[in-house]
PDB file of N, H, CA, C and O in Angstrom:
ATOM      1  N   UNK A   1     123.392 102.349  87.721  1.00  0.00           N
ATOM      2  CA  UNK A   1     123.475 100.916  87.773  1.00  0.00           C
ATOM      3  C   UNK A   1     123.960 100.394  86.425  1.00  0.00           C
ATOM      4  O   UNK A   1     123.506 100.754  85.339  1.00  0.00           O
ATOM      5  N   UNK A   2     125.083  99.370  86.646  1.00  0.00           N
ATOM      6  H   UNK A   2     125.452  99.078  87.529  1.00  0.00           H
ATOM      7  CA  UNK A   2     125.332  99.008  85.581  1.00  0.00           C
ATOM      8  C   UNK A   2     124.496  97.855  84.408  1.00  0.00           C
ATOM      9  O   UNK A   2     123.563  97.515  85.137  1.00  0.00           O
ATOM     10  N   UNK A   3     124.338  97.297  83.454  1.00  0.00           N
ATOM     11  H   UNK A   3     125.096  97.573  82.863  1.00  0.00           H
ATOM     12  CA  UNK A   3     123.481  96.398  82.418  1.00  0.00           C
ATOM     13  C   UNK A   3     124.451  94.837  83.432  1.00  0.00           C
ATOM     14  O   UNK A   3     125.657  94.612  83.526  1.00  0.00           O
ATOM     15  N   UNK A   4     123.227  94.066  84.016  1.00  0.00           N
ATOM     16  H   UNK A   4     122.247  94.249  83.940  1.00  0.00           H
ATOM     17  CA  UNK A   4     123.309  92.688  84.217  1.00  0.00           C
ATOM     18  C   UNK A   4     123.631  92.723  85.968  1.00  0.00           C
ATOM     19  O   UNK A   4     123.894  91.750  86.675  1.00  0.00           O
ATOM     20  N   UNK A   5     123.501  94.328  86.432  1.00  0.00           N
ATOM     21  H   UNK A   5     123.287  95.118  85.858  1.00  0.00           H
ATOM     22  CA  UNK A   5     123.226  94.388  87.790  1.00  0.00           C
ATOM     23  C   UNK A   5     121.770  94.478  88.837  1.00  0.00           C
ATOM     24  O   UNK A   5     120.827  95.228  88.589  1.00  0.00           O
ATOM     25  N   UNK A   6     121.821  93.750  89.771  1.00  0.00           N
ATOM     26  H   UNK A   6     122.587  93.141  89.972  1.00  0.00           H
ATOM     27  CA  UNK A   6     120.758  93.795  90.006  1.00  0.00           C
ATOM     28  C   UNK A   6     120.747  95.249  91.261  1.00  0.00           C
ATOM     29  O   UNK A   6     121.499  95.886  91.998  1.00  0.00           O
ATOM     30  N   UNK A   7     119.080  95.137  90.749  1.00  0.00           N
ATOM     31  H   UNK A   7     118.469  94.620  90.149  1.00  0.00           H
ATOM     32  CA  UNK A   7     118.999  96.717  91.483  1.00  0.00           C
ATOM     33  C   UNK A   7     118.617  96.391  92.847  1.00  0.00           C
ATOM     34  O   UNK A   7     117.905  95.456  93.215  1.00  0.00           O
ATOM     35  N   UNK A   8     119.353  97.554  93.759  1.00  0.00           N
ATOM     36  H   UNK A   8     119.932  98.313  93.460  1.00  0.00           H
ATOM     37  CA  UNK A   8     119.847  97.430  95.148  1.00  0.00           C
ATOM     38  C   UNK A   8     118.461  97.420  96.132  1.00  0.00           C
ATOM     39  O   UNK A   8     118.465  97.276  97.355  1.00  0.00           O
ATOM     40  N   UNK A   9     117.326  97.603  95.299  1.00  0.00           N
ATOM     41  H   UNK A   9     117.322  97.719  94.305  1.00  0.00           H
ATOM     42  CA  UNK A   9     115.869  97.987  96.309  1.00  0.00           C
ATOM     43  C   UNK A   9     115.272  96.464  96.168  1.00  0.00           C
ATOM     44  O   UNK A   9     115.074  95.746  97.148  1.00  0.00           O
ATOM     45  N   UNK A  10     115.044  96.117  94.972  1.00  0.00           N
ATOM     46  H   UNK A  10     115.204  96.700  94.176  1.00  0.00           H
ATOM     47  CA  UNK A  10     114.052  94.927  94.801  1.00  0.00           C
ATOM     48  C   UNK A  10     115.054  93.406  94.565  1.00  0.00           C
ATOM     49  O   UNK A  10     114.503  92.326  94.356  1.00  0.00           O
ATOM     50  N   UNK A  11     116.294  93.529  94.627  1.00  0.00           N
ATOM     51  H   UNK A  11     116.741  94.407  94.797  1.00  0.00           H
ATOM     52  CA  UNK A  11     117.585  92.748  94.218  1.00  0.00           C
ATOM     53  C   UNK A  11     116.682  91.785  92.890  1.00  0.00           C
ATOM     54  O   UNK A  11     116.391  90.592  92.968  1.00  0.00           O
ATOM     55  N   UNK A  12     116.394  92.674  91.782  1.00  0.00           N
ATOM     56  H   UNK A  12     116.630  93.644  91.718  1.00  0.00           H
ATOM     57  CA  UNK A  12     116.358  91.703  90.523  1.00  0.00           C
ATOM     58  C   UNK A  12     114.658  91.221  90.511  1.00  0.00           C
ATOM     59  O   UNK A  12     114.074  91.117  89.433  1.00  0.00           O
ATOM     60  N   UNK A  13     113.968  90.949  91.798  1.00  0.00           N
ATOM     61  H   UNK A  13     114.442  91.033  92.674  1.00  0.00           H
ATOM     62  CA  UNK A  13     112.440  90.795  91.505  1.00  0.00           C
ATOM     63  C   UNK A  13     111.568  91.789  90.693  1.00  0.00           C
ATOM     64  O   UNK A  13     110.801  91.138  89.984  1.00  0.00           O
ATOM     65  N   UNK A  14     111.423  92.960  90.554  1.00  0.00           N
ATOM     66  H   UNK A  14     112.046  93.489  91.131  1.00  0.00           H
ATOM     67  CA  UNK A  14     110.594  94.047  90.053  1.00  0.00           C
ATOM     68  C   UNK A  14     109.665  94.006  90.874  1.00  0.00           C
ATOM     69  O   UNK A  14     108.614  94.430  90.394  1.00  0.00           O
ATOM     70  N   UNK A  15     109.594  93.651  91.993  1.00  0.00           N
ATOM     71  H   UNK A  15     110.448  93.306  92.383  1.00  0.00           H
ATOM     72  CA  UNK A  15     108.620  94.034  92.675  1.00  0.00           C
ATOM     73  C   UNK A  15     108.837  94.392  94.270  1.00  0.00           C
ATOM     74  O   UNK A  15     109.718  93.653  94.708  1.00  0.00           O
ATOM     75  N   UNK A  16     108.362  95.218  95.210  1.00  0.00           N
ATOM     76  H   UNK A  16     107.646  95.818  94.853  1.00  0.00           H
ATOM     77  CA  UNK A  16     108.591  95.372  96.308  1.00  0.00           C
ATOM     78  C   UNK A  16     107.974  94.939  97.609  1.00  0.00           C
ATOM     79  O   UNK A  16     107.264  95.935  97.752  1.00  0.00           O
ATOM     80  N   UNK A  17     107.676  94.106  98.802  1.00  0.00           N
ATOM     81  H   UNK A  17     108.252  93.297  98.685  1.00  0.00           H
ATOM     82  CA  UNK A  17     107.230  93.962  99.551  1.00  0.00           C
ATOM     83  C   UNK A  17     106.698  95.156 100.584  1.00  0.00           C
ATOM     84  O   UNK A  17     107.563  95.644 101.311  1.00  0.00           O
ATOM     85  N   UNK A  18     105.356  95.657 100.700  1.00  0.00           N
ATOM     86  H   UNK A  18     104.653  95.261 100.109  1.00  0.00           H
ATOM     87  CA  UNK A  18     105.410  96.767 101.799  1.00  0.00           C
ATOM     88  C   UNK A  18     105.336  96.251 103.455  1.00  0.00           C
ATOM     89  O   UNK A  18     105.119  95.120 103.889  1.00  0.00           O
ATOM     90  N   UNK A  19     105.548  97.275 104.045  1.00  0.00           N
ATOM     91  H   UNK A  19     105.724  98.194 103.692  1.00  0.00           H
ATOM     92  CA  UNK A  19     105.674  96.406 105.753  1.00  0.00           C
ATOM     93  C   UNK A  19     104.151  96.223 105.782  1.00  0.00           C
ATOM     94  O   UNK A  19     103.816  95.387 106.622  1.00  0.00           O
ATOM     95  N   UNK A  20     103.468  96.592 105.323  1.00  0.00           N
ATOM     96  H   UNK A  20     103.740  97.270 104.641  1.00  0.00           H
ATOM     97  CA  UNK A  20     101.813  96.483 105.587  1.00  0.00           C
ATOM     98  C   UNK A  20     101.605  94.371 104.658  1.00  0.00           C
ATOM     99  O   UNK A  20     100.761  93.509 104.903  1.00  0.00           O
ATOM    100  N   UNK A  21     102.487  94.355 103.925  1.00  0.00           N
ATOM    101  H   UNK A  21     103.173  95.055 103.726  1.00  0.00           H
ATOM    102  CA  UNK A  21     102.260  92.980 102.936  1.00  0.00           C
ATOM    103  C   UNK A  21     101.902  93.086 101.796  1.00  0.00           C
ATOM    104  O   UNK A  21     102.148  92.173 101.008  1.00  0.00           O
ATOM    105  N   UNK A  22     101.331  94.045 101.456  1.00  0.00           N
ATOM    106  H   UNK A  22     101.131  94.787 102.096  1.00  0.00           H
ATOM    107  CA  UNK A  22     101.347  94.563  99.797  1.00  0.00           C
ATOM    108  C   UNK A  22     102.300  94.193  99.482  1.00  0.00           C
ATOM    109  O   UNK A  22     103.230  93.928 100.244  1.00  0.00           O
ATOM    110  N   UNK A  23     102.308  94.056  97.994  1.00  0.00           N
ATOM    111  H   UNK A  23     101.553  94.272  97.374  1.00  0.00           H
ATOM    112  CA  UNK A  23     103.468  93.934  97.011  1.00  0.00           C
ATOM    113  C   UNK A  23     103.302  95.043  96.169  1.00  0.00           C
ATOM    114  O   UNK A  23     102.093  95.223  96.023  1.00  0.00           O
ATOM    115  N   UNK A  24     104.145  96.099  95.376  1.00  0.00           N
ATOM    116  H   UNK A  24     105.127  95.953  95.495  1.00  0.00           H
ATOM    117  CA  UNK A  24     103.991  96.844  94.254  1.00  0.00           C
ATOM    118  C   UNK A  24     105.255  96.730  94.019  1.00  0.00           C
ATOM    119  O   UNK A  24     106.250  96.500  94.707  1.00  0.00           O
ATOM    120  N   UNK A  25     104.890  97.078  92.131  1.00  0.00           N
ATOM    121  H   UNK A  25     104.082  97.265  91.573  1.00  0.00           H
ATOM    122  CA  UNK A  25     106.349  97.689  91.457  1.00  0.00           C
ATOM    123  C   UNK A  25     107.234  98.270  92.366  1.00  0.00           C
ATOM    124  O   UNK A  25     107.100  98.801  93.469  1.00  0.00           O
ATOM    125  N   UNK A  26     108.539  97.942  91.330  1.00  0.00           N
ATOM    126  H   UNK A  26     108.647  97.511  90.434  1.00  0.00           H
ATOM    127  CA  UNK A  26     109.574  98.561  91.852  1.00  0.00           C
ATOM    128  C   UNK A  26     109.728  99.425  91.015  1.00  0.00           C
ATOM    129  O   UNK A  26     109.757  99.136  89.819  1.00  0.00           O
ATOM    130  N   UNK A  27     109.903 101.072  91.600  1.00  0.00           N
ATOM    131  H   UNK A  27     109.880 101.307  92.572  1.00  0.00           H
ATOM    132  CA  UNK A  27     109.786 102.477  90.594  1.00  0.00           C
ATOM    133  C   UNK A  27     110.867 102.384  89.938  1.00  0.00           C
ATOM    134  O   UNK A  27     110.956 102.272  88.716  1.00  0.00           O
ATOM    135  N   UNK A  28     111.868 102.431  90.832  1.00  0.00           N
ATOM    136  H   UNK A  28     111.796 102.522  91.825  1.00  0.00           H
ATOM    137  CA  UNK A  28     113.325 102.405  89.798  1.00  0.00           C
ATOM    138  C   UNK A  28     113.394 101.430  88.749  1.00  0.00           C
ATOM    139  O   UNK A  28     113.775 101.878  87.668  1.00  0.00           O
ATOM    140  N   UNK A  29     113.149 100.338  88.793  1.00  0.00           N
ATOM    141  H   UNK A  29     112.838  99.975  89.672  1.00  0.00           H
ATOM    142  CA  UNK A  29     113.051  99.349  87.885  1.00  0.00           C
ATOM    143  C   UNK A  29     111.909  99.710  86.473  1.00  0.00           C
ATOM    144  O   UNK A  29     112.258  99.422  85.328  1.00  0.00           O
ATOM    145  N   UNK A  30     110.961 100.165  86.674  1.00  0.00           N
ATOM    146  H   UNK A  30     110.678 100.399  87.604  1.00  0.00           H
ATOM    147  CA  UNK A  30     110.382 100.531  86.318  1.00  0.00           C
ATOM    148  C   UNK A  30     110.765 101.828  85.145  1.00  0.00           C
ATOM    149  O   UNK A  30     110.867 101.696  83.926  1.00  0.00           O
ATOM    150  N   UNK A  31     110.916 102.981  85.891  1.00  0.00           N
ATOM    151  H   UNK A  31     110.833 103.089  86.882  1.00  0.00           H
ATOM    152  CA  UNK A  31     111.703 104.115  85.392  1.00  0.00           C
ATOM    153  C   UNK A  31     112.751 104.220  84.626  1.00  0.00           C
ATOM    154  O   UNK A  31     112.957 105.147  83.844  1.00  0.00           O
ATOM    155  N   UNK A  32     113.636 103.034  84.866  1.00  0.00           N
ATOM    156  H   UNK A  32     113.468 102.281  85.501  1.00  0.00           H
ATOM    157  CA  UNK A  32     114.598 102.316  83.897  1.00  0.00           C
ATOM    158  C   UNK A  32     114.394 101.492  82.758  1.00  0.00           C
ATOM    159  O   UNK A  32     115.227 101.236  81.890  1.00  0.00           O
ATOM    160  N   UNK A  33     112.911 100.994  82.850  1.00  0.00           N
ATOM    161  H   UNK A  33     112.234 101.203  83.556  1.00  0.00           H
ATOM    162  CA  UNK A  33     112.637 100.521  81.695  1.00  0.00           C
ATOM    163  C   UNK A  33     113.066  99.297  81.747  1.00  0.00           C
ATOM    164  O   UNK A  33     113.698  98.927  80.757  1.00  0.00           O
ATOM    165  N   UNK A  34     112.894  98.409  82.753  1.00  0.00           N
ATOM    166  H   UNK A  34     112.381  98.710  83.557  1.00  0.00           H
ATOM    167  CA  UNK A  34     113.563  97.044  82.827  1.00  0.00           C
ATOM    168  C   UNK A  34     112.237  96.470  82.981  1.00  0.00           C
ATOM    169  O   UNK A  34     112.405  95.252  83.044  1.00  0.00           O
ATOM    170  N   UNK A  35     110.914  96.768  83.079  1.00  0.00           N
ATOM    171  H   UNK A  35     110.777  97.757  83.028  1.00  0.00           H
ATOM    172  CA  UNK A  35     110.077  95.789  83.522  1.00  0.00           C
ATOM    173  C   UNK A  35     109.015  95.923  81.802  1.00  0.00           C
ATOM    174  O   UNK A  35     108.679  96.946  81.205  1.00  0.00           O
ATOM    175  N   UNK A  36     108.761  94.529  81.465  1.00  0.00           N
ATOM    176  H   UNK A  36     109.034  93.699  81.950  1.00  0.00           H
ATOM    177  CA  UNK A  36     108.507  93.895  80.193  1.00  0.00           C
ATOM    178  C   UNK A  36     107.026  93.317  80.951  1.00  0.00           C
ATOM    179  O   UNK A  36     106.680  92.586  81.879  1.00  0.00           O
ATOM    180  N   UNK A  37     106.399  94.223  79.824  1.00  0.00           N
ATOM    181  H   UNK A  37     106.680  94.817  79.070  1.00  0.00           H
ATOM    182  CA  UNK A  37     105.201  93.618  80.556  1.00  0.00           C
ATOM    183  C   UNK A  37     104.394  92.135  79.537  1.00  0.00           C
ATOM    184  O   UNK A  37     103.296  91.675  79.851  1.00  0.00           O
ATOM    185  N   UNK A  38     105.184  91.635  78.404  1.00  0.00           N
ATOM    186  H   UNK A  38     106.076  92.009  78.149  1.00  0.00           H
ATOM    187  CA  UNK A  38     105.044  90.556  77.957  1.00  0.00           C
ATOM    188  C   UNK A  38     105.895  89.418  78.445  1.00  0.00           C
ATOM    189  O   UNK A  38     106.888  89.272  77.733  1.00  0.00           O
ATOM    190  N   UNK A  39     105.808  88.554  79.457  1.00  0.00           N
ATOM    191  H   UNK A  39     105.000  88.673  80.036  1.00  0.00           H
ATOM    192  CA  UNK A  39     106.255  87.492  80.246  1.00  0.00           C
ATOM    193  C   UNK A  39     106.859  86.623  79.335  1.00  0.00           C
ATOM    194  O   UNK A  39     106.360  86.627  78.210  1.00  0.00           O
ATOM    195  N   UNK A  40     107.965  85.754  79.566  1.00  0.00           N
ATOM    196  H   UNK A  40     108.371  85.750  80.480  1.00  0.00           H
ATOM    197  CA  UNK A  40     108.139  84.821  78.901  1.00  0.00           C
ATOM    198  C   UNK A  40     107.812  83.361  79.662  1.00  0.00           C
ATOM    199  O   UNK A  40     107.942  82.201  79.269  1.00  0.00           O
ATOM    200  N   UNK A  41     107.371  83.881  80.817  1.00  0.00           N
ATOM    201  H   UNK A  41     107.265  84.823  81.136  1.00  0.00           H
ATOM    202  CA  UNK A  41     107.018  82.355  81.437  1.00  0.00           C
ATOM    203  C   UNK A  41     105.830  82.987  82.049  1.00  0.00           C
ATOM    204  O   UNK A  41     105.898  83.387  83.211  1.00  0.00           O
ATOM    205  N   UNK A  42     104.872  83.093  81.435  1.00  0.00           N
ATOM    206  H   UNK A  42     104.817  82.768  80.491  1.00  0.00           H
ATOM    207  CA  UNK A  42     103.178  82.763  81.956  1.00  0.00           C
ATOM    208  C   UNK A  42     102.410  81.910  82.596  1.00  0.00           C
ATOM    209  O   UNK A  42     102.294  80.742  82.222  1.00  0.00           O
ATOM    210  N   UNK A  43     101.781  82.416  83.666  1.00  0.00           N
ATOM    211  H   UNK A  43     101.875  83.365  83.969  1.00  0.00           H
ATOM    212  CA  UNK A  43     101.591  81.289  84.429  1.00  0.00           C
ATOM    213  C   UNK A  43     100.411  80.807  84.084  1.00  0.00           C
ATOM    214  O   UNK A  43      99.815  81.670  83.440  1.00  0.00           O
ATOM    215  N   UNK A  44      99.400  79.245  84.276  1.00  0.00           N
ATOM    216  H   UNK A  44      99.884  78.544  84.799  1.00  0.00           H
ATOM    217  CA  UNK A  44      98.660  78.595  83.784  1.00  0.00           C
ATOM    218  C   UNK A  44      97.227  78.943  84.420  1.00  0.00           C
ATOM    219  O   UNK A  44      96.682  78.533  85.445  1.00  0.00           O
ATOM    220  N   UNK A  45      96.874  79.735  83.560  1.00  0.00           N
ATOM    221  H   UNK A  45      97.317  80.068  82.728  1.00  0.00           H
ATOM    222  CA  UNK A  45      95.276  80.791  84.883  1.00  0.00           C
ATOM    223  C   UNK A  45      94.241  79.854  84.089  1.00  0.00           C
ATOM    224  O   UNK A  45      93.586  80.413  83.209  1.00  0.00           O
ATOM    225  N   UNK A  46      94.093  78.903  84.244  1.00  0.00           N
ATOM    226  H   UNK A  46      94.625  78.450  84.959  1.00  0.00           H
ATOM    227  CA  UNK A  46      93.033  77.826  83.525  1.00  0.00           C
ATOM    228  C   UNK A  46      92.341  78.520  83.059  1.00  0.00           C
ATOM    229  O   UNK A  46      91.254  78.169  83.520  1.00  0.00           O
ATOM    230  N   UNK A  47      92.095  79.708  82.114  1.00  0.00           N
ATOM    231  H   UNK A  47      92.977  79.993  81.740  1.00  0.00           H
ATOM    232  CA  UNK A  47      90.755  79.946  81.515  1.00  0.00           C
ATOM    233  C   UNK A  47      91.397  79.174  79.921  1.00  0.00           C
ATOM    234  O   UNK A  47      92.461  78.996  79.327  1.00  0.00           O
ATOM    235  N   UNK A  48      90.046  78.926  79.792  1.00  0.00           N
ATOM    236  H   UNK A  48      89.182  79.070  80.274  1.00  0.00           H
ATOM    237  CA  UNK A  48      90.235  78.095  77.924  1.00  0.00           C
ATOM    238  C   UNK A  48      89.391  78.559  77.128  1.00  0.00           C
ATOM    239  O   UNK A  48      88.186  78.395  77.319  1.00  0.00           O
ATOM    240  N   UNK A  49      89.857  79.199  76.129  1.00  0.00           N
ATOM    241  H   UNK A  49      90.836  79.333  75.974  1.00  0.00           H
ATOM    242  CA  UNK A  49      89.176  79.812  74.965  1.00  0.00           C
ATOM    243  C   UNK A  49      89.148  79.113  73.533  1.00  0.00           C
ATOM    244  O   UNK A  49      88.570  79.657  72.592  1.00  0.00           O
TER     245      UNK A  49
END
């Protein structure tokens, strides 16, 4: 796969839908080293410290 293509299993989400409704990683994505596990858009989980 080429840099700025999206990959052909998860098209660009990193994540996969199972027929059961699970969601998990996408391995290839993964294995490639495309998934950043520091977010740049975090979502707002109301805890306040």
């Amino acid at each position: 796969m080429e840099f700025g293509e999206k990959c052909p299993k998860c098209h660009g989400t990193k994540r996969i839908k199972q027929a059961d409704g699970t969601i998990r990683p996408c391995w290839d994505c993964l294995m490639r080293g495309e998934m950043d596990q520091h977010s740049k858009n975090v979502k707002d989980s109301g805890i306040q410290i």
